[in-house]
N, C-alpha and C positions, 0 to 999 in steps of 0.2 A: 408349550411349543413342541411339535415332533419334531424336532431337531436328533440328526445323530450323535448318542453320546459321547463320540471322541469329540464333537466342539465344546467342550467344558467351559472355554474362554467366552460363549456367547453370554452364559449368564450372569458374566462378571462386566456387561456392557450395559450404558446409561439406563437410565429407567426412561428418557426421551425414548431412544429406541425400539426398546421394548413395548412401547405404547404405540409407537406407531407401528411395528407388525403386529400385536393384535389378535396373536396365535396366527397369524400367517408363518407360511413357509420363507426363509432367506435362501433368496435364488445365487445374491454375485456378490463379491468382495471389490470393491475398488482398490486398485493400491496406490497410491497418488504421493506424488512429490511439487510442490514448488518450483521453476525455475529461475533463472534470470531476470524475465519479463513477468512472473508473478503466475504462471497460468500450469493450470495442473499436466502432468506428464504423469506416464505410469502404466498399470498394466490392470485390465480386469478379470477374472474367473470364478467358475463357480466356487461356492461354498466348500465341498468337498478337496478341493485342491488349495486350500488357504488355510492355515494354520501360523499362528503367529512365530511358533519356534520353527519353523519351514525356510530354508534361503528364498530369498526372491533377487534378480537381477537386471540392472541397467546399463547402458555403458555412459561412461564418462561424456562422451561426444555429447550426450543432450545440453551439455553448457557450453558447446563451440559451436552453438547456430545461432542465427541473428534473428530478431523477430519475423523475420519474411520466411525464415526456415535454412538459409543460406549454413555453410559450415564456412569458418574462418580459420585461415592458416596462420597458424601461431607459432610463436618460437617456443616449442614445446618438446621436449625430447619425447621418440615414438608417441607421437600425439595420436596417430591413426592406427596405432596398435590395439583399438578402443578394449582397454581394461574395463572390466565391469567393476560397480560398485556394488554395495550390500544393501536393500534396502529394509531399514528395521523399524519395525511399527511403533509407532505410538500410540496404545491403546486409549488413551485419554482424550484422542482426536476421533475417535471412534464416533460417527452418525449415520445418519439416515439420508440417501438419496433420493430426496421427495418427488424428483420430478421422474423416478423410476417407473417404468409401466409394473415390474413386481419386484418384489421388495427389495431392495439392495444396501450396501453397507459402506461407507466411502472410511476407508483411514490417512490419514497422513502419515508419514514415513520418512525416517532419519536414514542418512549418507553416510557409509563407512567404507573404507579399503577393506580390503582380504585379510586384514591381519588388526582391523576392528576399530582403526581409528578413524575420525573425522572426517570427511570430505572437504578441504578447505571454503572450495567454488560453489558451496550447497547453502542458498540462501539462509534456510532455516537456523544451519550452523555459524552463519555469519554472526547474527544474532544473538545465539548461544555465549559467543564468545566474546561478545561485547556486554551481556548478563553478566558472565562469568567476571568480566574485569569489575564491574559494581560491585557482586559479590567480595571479590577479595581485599575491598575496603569496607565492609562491614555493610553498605546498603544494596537496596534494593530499587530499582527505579517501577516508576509506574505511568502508564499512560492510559490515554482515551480519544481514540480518532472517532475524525467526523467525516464519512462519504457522503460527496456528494456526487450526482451523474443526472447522465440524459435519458427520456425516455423518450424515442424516434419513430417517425414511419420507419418501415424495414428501408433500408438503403441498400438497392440491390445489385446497382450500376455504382463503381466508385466514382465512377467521373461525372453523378450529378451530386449536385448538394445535398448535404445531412436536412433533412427536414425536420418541425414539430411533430409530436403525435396527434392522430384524432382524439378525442376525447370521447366522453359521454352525450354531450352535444352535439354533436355530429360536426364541430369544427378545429380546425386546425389552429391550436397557440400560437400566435407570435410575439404580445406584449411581456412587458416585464409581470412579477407580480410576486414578489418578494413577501414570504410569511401566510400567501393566499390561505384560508380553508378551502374556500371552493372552487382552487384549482389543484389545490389536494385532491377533493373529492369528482373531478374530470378522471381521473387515473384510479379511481376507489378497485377497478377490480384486480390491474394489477398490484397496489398495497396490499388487497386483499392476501395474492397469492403469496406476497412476499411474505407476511406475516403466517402462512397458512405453511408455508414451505421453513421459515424458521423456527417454530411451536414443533414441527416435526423430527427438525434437524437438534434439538435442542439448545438452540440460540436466541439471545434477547435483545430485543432493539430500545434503546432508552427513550428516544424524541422522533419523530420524522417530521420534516419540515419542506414547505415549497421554497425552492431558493429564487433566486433573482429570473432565473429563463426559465423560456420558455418550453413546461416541459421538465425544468432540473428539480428532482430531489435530494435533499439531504438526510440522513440516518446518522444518530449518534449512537457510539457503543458505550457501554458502561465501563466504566474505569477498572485499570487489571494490569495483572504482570504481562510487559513486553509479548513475550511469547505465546501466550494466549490469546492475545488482541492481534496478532498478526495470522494467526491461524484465522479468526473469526473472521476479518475483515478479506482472506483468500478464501474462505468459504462465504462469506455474504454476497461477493462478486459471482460466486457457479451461482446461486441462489437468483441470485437479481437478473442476471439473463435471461436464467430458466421461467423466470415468473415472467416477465416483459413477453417471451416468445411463447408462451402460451397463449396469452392476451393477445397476440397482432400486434407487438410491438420491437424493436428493439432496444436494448439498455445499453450506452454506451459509457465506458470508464476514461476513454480522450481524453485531455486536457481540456483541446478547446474543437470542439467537433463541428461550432458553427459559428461561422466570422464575426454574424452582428448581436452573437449572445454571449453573456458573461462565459468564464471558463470553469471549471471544477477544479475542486481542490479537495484533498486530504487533509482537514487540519488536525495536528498531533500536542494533545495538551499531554507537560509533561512535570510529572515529582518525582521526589527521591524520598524513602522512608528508610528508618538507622533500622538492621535486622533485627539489633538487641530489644531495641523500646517499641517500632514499631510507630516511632515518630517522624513528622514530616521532617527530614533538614534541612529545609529552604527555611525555616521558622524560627525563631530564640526562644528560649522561656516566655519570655515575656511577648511573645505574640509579634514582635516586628523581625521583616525581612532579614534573616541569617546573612552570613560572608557567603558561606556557600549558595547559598542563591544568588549573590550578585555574581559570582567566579563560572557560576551555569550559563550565567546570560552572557557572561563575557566570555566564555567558551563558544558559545552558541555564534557571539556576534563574526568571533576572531574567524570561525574554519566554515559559517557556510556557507560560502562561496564557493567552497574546495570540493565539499559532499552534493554540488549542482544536481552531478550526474546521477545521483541515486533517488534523487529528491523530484530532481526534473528529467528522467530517463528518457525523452525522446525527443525530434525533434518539434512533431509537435505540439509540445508542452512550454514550450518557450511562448508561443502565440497564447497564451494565457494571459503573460503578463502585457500585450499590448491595447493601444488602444484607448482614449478616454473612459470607454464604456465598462471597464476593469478595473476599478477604483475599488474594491473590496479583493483585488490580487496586487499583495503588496507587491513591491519591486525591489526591496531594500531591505538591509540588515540591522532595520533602526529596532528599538525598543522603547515602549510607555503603557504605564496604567490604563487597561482597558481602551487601547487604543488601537482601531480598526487600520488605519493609516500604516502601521509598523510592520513590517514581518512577524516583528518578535513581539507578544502582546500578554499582559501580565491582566486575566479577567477578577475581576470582583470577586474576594470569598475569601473566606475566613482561616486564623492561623494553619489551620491542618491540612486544608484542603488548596495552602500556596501554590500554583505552579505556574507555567511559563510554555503559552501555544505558540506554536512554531506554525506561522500562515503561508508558509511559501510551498511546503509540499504540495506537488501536485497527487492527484486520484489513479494516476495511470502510473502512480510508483507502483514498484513491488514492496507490500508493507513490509516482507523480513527486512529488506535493505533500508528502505526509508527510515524507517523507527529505531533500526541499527542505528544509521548514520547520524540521524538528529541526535543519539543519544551520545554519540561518541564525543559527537561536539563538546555536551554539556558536562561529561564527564572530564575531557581535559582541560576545561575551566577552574573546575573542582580541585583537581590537581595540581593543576600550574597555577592558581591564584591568578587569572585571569581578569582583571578589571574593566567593567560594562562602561559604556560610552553616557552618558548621562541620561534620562529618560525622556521620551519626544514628548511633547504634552501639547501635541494639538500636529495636522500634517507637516510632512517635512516642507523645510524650504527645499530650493531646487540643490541650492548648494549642500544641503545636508543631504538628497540623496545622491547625489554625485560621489560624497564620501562613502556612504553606504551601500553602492549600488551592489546588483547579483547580478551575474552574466545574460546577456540582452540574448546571446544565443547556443545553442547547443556546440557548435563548434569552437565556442568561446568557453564553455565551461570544460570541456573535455580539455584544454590546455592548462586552463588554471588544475586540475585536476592533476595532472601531470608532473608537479613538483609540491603535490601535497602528502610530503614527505609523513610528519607527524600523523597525518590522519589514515596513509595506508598501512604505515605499521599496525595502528591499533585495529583493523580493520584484517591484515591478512595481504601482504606485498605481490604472495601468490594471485589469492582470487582478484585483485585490485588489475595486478596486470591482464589478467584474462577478461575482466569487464571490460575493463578499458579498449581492447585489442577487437572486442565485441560490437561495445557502440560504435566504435570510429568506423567498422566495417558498415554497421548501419546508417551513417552519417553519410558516407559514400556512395553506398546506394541510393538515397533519398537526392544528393543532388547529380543523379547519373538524369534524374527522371527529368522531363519537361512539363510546367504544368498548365493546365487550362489559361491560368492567366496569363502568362507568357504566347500560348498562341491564339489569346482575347487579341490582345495589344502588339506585338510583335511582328507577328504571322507579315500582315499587307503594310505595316507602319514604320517599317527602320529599312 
């Protein structure tokens, strides 16, 4: 590479990387952050002007705006003083911008004050610091999400409906078709891309699968530390845009983006391993389910209710769970062996490989927070000695989900939310209250709006 020799740091990045310049010239540095809603922020420039020991700066305010872009008045001391933060790379996040016209370089990047510490409100560190509490009981947790999403006609008018895509046959999806191959292969060029665009970025996709819509893929990731699966799964999402809209399509991460098709979900399979051994602890010697595994799930069952809003961040995530035609989005805080019915579902597989899928996450989480908060759950299970509710072995009765139910709506979970004392401490009382103060601004807005159906039925009829 003719690279100038003051970037030293280039050659100590992926060998992905380097394969994909190719002895090309590196034209731009991305410097990217995470937000709230999951979507990169951040600044770009050329090569010359990016060096990793170089300051680079933000102001705080990018986490007092609501998804619409809105800023939120907070009770914040000199909230609009907007202090800048520091942003500091993480060389390990270091990839390749595939869908670049030339060459570019995308890093993720950690949130600190002027004086080096943390940025509470900075998802990535949310995270961090719910690792950090595993860590200081000797383990380690482990996870592996599942995306699923839409791939759409481009939607260009919001006030008409999300549509199927075209296919390769010249028509448009509308039936179910759960596990299809060959409505996998309707979309063959954009997997192609997606695949063509992750071999570059240096990322790997375990499965891909046709879900239930029309239209919906699922991608699993391979199983990994916290941190590193939530970086993948915010770089899979730029990735899967990017390929959809190359194609003539768009990808959407919604919940539920179209009324009469299932919804998307994130599901988050989750273990704990001892640092020392390196063993699963949901497991005993002898191969059967540990205390600490049942104290996970009864952590899990007892707070998430409370963790809604991280889990189900918008309001239209809630329309997920409705619906007869949503029968694989649980509604409940039930738990059972390999049981699709439950929220909490305990799959097939062997001592080591114990763990416990969390089905309620929706796709349109932000992974740092999601994966935080399911894990927070299961960590003060662990803790408190948490006792699980007995395990479903076949659907709930109606009465068993009554006991178990999860908030029917966004404004319902944001209250429960509210006196979830134990889970914001562990979580940050700080950045809890600025979420908080965030969605409810978003909540507002959503119902300031009037919508089609209201002046369907409304308009000439009351």
């Amino acid at each position: 590479m003719s690279q100038p020799a003051v970037n030293f740091w280039l050659d100590a990045l992926p060998k992905a990387f380097l394969a994909y310049l190719n002895g090309r010239r590196l034209d731009e540095v991305e410097c990217i952050v995470p937000d709230l809603n999951g979507m990169s922020r951040g600044k770009a420039m050329p090569l010359n002007k990016f060096s990793p020991e170089a300051p680079i700066f933000l102001p705080i305010s990018i986490f007092y705006q609501t998804i619409t872009g809105q800023d939120v008045e907070m009770d914040i001391e000199n909230q609009w003083a907007e202090s800048d933060m520091a942003l500091v790379p993480d060389m390990s996040t270091a990839m390749a911008v595939p869908w670049a016209k030339t060459p570019a370089l995308q890093i993720i990047h950690d949130l600190q004050d002027l004086d080096g510490n943390p940025i509470p409100c900075a998802p990535r560190n949310v995270l961090k610091r719910v690792i950090g509490m595993y860590r200081d009981k000797g383990w380690q947790p482990i996870v592996a999400p599942e995306l699923e999403f839409y791939l759409t006609k481009p939607n260009i008018d919001p006030n008409e409906p999300i549509q199927p895509p075209v296919g390769r046959n010249g028509r448009s999806g509308t039936s179910l078709q759960s596990y299809s191959m060959t409505a996998i292969d309707e979309y063959g060029p954009v997997i192609d891309t997606i695949y063509e665009y992750a071999e570059a970025a240096g990322l790997h996709i375990d499965s891909v699968i046709q879900e239930d819509g029309a239209g919906q893929v699922e991608f699993n990731l391979t199983h990994g530390d916290p941190l590193l699966l939530a970086d993948q799964v915010f770089y899979f999402k730029r990735i899967i845009r990017e390929a959809a809209l190359k194609n003539g399509m768009f990808a959407t991460f919604m919940a539920k983006p179209m009324r009469d098709q299932p919804g998307s979900a994130m599901h988050i399979h989750q273990s704990v391993v001892d640092l020392a051994s390196g063993k699963n602890v949901f497991s005993s010697e002898d191969g059967s389910a540990s205390d600490l595994f049942r104290y996970f799930i009864g952590g899990t069952q007892k707070h998430l209710r409370e963790i809604m809003p991280f889990i189900a961040p918008n309001v239209n995530s809630y329309r997920r769970f409705e619906g007869a035609d949503n029968s694989s989005a649980p509604t409940n805080t039930g738990w059972g062996y390999d049981n699709r019915a439950t929220g909490l579902r305990v799959p097939n597989s062997g001592a080591q490989d114990r763990r416990l899928e969390n089905r309620v996450v929706g796709v349109d989480a932000n992974p740092y927070l999601a994966i935080a908060a399911s894990l927070v759950c299961g960590y003060l299970g662990m803790v408190n000695g948490v006792e699980p509710s007995a395990p479903a072995e076949s659907e709930l009765e109606e009465e068993q989900e009554a006991s178990f139910y999860i908030p029917a709506t966004f404004d319902q979970a944001l209250r429960i939310f509210e006196g979830a004392d134990t889970v914001r401490q562990a979580l940050g009382e700080d950045f809890c209250q600025l979420y908080a103060a965030v969605k409810n601004e978003e909540m507002r807005l959503f119902h300031r709006e009037i919508s089609p159906w209201e002046r369907q039925h409304l308009l000439l009829n009351v």
